[in-house]
C-alpha positions, -999 to 999 in steps of 0.1 A, spaced: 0 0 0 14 36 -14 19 63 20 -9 90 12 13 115 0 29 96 -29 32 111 -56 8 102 -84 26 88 -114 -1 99 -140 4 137 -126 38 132 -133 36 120 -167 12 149 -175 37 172 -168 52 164 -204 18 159 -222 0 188 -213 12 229 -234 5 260 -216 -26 265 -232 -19 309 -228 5 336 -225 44 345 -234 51 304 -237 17 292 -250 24 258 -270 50 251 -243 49 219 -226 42 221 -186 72 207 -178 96 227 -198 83 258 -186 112 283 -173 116 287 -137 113 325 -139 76 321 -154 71 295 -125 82 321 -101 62 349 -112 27 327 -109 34 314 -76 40 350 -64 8 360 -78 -6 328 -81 -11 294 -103 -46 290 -119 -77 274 -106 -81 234 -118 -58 211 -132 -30 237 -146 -26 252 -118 -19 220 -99 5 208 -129 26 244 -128 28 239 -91 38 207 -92 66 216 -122 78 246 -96 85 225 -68 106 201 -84 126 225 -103 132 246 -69 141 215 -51 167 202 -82 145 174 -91 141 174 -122 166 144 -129 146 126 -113 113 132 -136 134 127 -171 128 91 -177 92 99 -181 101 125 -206 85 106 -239 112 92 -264 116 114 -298 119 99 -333 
């Protein structure tokens, strides 16, 4: 049995499936969002729903030097 707070795999995956659907890096996916952007929404804050919780999730593991950790999940190109 996964603790509560595990960290959902599927989130994680969405990180590099799901563009910033507005704004100076509309097209851009989620995870590859620069950390300055990141910055300036969690001062001001991340949107409502689904986005919101993906940015957030993206800012935390870039601010913590985690993103190693996440690459294997980054899909495979041709």
């Amino acid at each position: 049995m996964e603790p509560a707070n595990a960290p959902n795999p599927e989130i994680l995956k969405e990180l590099f499936t799901t563009k910033m659907p507005f704004g100076k890096h509309e097209g851009v996916l989620i995870a590859d969002l620069p950390i300055y952007y990141l910055e300036w929404f969690a001062a001001k804050g991340f949107p409502q729903g689904k986005l919101g919780m993906l940015m957030a999730t993206i800012f935390e593991i870039k601010q913590n030097g985690l993103t190693e950790l996440i690459a294997p999940l980054r899909p495979k190109r041709n």
